[in-house]
CHARMM-style PDB file with segment names, atoms N, HN, CA, C and O in Angstrom:
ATOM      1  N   UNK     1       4.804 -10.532  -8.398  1.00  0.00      PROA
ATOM      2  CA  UNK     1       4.761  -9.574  -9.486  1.00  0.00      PROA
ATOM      3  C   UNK     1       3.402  -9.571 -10.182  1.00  0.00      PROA
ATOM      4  O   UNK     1       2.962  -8.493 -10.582  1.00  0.00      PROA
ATOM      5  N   UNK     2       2.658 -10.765 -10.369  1.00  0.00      PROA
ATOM      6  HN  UNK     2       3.015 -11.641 -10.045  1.00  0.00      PROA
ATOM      7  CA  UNK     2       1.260 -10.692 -10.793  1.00  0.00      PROA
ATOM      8  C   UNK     2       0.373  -9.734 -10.593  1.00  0.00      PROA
ATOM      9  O   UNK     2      -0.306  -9.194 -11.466  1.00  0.00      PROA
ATOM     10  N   UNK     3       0.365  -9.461  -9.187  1.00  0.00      PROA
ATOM     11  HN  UNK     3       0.917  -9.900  -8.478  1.00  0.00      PROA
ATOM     12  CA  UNK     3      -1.136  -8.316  -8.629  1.00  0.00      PROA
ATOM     13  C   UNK     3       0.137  -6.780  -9.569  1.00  0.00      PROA
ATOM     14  O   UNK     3      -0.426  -6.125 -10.446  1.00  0.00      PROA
ATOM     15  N   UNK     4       1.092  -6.556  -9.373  1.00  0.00      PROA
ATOM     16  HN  UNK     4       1.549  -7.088  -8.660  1.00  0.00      PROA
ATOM     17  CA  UNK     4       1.360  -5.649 -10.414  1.00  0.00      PROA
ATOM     18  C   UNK     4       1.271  -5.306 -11.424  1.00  0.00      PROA
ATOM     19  O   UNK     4       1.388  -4.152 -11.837  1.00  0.00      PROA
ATOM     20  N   UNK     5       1.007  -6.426 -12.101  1.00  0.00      PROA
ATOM     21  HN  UNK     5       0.913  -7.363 -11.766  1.00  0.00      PROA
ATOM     22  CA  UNK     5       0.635  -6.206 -13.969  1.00  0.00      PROA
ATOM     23  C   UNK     5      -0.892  -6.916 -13.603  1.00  0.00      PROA
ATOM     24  O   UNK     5      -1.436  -7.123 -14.688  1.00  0.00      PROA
ATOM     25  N   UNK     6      -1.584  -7.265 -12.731  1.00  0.00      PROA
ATOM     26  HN  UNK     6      -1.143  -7.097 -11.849  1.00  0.00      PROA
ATOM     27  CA  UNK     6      -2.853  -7.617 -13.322  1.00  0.00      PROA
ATOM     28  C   UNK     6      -3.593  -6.430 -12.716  1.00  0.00      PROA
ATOM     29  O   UNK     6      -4.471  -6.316 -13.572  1.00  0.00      PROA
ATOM     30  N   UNK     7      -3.793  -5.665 -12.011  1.00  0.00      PROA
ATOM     31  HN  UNK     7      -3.080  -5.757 -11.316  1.00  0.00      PROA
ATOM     32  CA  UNK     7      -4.357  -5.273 -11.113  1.00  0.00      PROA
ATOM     33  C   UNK     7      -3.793  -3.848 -10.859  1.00  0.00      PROA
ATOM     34  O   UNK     7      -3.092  -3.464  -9.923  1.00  0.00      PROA
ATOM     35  N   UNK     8      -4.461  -2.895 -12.339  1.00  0.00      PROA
ATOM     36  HN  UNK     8      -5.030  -3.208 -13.100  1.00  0.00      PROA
ATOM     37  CA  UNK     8      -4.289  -1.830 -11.908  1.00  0.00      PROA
ATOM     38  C   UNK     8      -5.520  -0.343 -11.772  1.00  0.00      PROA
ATOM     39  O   UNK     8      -5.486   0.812 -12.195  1.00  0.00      PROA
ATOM     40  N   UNK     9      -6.478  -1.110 -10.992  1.00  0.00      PROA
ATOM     41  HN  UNK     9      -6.507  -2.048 -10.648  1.00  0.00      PROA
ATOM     42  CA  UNK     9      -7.864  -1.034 -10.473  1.00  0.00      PROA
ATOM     43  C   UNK     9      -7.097  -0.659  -8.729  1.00  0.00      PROA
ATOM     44  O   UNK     9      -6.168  -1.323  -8.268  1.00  0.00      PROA
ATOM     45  N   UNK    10      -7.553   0.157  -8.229  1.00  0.00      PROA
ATOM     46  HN  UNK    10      -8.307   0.696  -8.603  1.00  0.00      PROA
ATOM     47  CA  UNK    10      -7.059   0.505  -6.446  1.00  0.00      PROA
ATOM     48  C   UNK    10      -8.206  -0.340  -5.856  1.00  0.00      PROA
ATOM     49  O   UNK    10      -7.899  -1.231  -5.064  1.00  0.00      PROA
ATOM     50  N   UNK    11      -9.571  -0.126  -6.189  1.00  0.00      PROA
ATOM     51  HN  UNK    11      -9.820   0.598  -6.832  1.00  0.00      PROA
ATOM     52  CA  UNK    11     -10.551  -1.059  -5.615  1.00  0.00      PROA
ATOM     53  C   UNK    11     -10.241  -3.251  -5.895  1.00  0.00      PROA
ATOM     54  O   UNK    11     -10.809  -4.235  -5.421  1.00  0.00      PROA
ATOM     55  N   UNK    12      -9.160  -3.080  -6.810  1.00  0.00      PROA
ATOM     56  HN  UNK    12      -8.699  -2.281  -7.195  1.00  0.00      PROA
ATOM     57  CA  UNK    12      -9.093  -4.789  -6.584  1.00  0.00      PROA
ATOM     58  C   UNK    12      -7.724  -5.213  -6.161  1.00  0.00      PROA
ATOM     59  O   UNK    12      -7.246  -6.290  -6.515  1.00  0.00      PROA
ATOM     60  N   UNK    13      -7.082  -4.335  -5.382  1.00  0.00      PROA
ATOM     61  HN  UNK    13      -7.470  -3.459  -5.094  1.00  0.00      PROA
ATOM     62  CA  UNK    13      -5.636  -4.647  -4.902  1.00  0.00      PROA
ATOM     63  C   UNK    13      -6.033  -5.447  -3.979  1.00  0.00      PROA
ATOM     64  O   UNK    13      -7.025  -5.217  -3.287  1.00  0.00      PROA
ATOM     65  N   UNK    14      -4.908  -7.026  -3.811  1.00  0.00      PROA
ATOM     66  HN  UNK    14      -4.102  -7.213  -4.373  1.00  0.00      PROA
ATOM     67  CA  UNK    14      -4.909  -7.410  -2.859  1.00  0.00      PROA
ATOM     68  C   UNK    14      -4.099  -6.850  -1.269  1.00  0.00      PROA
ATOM     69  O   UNK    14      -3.329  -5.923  -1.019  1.00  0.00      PROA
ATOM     70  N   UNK    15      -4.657  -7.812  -0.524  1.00  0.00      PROA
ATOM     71  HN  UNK    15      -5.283  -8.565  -0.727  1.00  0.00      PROA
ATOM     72  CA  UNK    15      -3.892  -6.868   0.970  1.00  0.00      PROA
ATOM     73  C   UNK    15      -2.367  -6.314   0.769  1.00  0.00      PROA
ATOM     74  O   UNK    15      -1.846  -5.219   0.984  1.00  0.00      PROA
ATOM     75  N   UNK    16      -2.074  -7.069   0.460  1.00  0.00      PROA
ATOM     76  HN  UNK    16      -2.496  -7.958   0.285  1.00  0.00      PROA
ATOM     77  CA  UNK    16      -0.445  -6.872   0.669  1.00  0.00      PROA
ATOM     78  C   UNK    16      -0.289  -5.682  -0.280  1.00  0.00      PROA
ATOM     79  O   UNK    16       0.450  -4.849   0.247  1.00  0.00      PROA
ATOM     80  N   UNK    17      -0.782  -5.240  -1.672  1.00  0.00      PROA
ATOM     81  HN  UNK    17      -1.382  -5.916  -2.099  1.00  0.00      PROA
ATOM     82  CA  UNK    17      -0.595  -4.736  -2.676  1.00  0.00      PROA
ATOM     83  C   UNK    17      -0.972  -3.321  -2.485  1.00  0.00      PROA
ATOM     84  O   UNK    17      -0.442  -2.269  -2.844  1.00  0.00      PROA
ATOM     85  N   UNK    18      -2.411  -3.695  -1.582  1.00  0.00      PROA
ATOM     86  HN  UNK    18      -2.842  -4.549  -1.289  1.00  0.00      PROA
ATOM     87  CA  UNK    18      -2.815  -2.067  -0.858  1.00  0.00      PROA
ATOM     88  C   UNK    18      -2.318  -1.669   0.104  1.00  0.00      PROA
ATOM     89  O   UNK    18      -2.558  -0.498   0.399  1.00  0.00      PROA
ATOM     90  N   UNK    19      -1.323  -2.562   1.088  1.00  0.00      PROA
ATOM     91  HN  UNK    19      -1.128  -3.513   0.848  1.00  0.00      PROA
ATOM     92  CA  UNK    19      -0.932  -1.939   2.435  1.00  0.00      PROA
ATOM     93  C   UNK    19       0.151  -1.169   1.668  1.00  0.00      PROA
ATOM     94  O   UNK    19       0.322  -0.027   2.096  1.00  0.00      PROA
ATOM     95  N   UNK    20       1.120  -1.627   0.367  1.00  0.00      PROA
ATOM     96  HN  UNK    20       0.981  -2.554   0.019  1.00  0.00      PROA
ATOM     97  CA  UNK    20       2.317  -1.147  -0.324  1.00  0.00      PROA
ATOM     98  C   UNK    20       1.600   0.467  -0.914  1.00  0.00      PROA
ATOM     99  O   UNK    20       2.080   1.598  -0.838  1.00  0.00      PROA
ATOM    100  N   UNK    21       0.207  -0.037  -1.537  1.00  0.00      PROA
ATOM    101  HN  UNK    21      -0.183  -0.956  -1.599  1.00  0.00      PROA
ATOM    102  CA  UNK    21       0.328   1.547  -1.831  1.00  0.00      PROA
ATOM    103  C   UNK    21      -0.360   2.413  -1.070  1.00  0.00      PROA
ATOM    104  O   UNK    21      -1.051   3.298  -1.573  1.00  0.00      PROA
ATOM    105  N   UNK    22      -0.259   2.275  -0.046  1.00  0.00      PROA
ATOM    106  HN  UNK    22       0.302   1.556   0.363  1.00  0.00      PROA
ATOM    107  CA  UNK    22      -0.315   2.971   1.541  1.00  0.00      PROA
ATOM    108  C   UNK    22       0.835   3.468   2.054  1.00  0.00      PROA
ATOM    109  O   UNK    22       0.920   4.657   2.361  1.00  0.00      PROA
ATOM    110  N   UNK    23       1.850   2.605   2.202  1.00  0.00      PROA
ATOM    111  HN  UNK    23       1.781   1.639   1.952  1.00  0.00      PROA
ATOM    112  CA  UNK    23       3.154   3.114   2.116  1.00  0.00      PROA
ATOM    113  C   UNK    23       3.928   4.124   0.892  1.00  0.00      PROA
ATOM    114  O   UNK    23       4.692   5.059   1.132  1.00  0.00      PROA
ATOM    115  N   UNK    24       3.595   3.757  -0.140  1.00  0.00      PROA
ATOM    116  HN  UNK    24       2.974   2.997  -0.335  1.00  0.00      PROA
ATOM    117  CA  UNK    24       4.156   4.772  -1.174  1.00  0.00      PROA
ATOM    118  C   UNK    24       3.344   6.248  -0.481  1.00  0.00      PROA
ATOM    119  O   UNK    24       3.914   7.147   0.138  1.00  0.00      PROA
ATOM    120  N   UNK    25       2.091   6.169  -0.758  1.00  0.00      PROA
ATOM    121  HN  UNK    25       1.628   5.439  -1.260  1.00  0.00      PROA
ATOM    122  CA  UNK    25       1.330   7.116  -0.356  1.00  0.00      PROA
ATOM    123  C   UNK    25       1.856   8.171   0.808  1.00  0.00      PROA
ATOM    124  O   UNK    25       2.192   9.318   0.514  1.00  0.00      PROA
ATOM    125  N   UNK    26       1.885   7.731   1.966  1.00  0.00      PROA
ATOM    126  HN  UNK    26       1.611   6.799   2.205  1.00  0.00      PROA
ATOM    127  CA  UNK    26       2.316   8.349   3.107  1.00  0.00      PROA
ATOM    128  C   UNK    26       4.043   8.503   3.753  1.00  0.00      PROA
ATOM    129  O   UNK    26       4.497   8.991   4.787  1.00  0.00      PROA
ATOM    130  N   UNK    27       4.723   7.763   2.461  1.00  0.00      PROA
ATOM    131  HN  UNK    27       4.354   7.366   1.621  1.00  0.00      PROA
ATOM    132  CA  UNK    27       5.910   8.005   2.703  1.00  0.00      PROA
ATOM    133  C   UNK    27       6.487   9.198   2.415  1.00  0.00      PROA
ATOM    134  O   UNK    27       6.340   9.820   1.363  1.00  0.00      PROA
ATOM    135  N   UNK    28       7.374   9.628   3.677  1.00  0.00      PROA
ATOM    136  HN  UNK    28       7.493   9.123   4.532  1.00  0.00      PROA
ATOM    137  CA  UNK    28       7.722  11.009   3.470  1.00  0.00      PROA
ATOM    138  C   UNK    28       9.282  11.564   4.040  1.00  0.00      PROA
ATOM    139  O   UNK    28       9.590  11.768   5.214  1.00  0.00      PROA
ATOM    140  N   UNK    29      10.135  11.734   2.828  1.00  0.00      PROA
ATOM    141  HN  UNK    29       9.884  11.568   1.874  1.00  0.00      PROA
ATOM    142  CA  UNK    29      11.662  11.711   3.050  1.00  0.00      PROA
ATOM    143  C   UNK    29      12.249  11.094   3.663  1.00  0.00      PROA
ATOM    144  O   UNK    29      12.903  11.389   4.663  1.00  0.00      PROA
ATOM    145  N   UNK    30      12.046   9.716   2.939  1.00  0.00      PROA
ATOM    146  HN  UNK    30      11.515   9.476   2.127  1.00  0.00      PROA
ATOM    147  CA  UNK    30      12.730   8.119   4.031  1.00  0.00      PROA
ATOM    148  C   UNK    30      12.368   7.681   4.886  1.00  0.00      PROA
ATOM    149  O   UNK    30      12.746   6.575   5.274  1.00  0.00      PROA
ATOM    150  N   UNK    31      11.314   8.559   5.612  1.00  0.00      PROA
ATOM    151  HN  UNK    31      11.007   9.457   5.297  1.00  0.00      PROA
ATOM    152  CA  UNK    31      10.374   7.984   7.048  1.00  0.00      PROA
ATOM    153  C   UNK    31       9.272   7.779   6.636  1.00  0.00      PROA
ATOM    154  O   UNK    31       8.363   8.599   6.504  1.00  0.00      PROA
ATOM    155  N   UNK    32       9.272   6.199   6.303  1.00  0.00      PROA
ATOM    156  HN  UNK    32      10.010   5.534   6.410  1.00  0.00      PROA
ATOM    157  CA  UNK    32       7.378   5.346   6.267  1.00  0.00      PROA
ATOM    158  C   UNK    32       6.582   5.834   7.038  1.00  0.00      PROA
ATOM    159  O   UNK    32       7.090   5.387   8.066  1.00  0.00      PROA
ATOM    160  N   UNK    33       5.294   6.689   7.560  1.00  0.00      PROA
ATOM    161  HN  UNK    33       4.881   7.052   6.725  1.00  0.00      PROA
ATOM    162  CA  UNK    33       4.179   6.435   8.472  1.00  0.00      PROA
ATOM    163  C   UNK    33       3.986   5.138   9.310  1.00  0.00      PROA
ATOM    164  O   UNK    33       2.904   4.716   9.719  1.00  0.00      PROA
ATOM    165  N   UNK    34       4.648   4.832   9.412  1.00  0.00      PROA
ATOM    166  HN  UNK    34       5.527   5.175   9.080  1.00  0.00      PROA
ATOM    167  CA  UNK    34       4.087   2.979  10.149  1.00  0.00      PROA
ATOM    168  C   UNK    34       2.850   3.237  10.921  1.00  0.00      PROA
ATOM    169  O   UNK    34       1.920   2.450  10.741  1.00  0.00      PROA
ATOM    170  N   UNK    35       2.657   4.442  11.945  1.00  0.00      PROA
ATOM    171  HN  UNK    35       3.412   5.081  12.092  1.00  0.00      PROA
ATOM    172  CA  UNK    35       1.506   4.413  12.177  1.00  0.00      PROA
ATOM    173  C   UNK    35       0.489   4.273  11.323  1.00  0.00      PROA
ATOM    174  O   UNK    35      -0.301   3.374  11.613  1.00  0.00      PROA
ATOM    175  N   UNK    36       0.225   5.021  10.154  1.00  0.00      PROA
ATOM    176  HN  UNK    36       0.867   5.751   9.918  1.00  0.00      PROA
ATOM    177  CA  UNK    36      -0.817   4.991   9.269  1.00  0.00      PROA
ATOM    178  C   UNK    36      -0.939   3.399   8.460  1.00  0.00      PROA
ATOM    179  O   UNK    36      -2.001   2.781   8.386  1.00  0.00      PROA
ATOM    180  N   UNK    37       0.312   2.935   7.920  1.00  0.00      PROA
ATOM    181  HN  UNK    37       1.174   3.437   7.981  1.00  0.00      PROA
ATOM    182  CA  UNK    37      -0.165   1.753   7.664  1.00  0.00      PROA
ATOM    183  C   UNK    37      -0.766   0.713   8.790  1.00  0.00      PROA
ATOM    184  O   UNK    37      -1.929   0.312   8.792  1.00  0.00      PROA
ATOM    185  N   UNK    38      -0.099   0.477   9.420  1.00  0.00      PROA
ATOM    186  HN  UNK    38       0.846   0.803   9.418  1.00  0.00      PROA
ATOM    187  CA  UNK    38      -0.877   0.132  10.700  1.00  0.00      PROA
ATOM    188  C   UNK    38      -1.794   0.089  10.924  1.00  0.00      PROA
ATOM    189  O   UNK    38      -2.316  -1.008  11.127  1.00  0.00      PROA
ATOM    190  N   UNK    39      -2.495   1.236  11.011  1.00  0.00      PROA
ATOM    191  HN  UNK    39      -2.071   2.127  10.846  1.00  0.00      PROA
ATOM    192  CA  UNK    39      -3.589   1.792  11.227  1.00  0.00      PROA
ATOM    193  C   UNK    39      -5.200   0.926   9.931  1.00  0.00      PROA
ATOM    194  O   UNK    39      -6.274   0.407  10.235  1.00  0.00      PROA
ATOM    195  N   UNK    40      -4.510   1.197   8.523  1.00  0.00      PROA
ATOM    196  HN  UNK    40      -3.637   1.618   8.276  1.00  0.00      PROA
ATOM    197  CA  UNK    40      -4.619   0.726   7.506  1.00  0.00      PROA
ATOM    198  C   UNK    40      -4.637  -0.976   7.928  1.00  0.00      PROA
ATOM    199  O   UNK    40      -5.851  -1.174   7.989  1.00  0.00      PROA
ATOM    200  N   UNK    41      -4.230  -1.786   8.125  1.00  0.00      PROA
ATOM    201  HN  UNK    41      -3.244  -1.626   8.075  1.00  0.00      PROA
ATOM    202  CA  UNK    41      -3.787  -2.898   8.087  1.00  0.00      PROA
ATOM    203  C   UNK    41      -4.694  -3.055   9.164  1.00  0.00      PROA
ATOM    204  O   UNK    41      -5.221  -3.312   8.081  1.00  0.00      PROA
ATOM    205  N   UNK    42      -5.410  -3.168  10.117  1.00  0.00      PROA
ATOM    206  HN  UNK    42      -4.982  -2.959  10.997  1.00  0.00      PROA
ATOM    207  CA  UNK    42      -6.567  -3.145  11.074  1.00  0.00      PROA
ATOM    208  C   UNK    42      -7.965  -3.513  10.698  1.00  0.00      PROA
ATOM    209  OT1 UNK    42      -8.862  -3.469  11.540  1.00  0.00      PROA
TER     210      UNK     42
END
């Protein structure tokens, strides 16, 4: 829960915190992109 309340800068998300708002981002009517995070996560 930390990187959530400390860290609300997009340039200082940690990995995990930016792959999540990658997923919010590209999620689209219950179907995640997995390619794109994926892709992201590379």
């Amino acid at each position: 829960m930390k990187p959530l309340i400390y860290l609300q800068d997009a340039e200082l998300f940690t990995l995990p915190r930016g792959l999540k708002a990658v997923v919010d981002q590209f999620y689209q009517g219950g179907d995640p992109k997995w390619e794109i995070v994926l892709a992201a996560a590379w």
